[in-house]
MITORDREN-838059 format. One record per residue (C-alpha): residue in three letters; chain; x negated, y, z negated. Coordinates in steps of 0.2 Angstrom, whole numbers, plus 2048, in hexadecimal, padded with zeros to 3 digits. Layout:
BEGIN
<baro residu="ALA" chaine="A" px="X" py="Y" pz="Z"/>
...
END
This chain:
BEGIN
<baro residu="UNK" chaine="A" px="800" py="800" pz="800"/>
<baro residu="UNK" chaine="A" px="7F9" py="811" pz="805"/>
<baro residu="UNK" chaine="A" px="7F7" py="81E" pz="7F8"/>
<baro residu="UNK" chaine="A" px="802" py="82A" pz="803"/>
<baro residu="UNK" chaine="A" px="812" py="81F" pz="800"/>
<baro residu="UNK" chaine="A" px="80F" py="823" pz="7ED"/>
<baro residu="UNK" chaine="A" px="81C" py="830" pz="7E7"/>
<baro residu="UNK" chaine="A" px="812" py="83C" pz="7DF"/>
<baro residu="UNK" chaine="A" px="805" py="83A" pz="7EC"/>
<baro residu="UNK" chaine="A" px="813" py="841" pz="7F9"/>
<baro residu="UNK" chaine="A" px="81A" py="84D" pz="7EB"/>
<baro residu="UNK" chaine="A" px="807" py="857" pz="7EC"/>
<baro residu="UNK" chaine="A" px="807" py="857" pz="7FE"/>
<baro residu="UNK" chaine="A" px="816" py="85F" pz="7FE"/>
<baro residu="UNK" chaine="A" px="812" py="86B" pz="7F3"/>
<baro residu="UNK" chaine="A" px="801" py="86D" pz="7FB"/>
<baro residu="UNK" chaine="A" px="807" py="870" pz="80C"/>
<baro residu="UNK" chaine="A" px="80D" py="884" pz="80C"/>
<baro residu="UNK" chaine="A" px="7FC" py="888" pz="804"/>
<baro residu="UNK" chaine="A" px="7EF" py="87E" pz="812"/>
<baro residu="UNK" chaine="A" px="7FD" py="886" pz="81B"/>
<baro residu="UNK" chaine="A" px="7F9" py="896" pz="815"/>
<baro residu="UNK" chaine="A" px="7E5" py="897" pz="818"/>
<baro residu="UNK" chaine="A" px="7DE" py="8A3" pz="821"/>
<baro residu="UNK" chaine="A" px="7D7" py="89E" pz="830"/>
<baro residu="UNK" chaine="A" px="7C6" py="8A1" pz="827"/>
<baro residu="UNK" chaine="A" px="7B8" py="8AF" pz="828"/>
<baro residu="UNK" chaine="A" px="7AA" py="8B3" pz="835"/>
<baro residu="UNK" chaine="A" px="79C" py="8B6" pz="830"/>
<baro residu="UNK" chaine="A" px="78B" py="8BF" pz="839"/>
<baro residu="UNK" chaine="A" px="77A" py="8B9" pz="831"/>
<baro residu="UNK" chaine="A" px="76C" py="8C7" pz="830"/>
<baro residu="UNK" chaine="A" px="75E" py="8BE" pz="82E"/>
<baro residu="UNK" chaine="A" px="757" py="8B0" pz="823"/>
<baro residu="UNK" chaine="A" px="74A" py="8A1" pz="829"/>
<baro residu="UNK" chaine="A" px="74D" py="89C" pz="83A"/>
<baro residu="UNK" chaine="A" px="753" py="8AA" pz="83F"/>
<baro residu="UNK" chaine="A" px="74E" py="8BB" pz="847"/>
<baro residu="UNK" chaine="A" px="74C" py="8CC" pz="840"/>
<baro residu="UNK" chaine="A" px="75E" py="8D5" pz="840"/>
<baro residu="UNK" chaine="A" px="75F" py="8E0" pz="84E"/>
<baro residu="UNK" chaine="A" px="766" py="8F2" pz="84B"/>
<baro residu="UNK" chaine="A" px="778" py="8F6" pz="851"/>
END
């Protein structure tokens, strides 16, 4: 028996699901410099 079919496993996806729903599509980020990569270059 899979632990989805368990009752209070499906009760927390349901409460789960309208906040993953929620989520920002998440945040872009630029890196400035660090090792590997070059000196920033000025905008």
């Amino acid at each position: 028996m899979g632990r989805r079919t368990l009752p209070s496993v499906k009760q927390a996806i349901v409460t789960a699901m309208p906040l993953i729903a929620g989520f920002d599509p998440g945040t872009v980020t630029t890196p400035v410099g660090g090792h590997g990569l070059n000196a920033a270059k000025s905008r």
